[in-house]
C-alpha positions as CSV (number, residue, x, y, z in Angstrom):
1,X,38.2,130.9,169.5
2,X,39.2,129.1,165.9
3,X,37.7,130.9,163.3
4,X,35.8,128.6,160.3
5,X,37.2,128.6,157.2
6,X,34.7,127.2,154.7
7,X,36.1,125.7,151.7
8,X,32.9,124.4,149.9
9,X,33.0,124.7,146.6
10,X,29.1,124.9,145.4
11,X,30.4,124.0,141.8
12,X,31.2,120.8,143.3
13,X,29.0,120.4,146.3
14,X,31.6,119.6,147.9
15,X,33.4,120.0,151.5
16,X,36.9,120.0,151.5
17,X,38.0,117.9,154.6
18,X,40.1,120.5,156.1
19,X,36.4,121.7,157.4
20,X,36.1,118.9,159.0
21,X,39.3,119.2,160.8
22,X,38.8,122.8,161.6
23,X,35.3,121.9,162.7
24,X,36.7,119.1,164.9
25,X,39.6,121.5,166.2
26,X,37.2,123.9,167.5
27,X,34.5,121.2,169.4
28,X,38.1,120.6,171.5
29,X,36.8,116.9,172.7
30,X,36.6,113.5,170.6
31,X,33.3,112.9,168.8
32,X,32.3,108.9,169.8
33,X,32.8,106.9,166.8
34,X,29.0,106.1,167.3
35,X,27.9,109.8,166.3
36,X,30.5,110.7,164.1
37,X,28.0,110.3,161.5
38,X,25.4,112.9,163.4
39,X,28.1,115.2,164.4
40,X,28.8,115.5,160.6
41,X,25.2,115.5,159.5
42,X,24.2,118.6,162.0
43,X,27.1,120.3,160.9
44,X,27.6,120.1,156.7
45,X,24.3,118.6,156.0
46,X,23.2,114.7,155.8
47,X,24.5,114.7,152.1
48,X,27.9,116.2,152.7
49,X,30.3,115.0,150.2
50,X,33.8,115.5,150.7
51,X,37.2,116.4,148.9
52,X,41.1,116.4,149.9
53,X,44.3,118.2,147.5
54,X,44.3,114.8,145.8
55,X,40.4,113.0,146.6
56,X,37.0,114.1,145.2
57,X,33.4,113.0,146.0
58,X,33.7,111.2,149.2
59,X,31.1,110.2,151.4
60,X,32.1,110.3,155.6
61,X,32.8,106.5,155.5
62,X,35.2,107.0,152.6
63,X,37.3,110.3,153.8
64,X,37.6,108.8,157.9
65,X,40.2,105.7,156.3
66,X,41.8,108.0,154.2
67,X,42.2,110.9,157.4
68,X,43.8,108.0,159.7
69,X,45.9,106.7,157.3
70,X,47.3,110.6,157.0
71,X,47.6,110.8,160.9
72,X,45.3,113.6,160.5
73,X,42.3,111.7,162.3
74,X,43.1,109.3,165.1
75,X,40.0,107.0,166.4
76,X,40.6,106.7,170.1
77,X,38.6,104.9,172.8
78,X,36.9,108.1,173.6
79,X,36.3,108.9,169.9
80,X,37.7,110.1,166.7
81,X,40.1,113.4,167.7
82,X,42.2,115.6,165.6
83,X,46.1,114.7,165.4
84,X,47.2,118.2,165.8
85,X,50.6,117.4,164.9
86,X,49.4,116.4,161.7
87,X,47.4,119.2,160.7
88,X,48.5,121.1,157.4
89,X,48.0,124.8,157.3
90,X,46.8,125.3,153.6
């Protein structure tokens, strides 16, 4: 079992995307592009806002791009899966 690491930071509001990475490690299966946005919602909230070591205030739509272009993320045909290879440990 992965143990969740929450890295909110409630003077911020925000989520820092490694919890969305952990979160995605331990569902273990793709999340279809097409409730990516629900998966998120039921998880940190509809609101979530997210951060990275160098990105503040980003909404979902705004962090995916910037995950996939870190070959964090990789959007599949079954869905949006972890690139574990990629994965930082901080």
């Amino acid at each position: 079992m992965v143990q969740q690491r929450r890295l909110f930071n409630p003077e911020t509001e925000m989520t820092h995307a490694h919890d969305l990475l952990h979160t995605l490690l331990a569902h273990a299966r793709p999340v279809p592009a097409t409730h990516i946005h629900a998966f998120v919602a039921e998880r940190f909230g509809k609101a979530a806002r997210f951060c990275t070591c160098s990105h503040q205030d980003l909404s979902l739509d705004e962090l995916l791009p910037i995950m996939q272009a870190k070959g964090k993320l990789v959007l599949t045909e079954q869905g949006w899966q972890l690139n574990f290879a990629e994965v930082c440990a901080h």
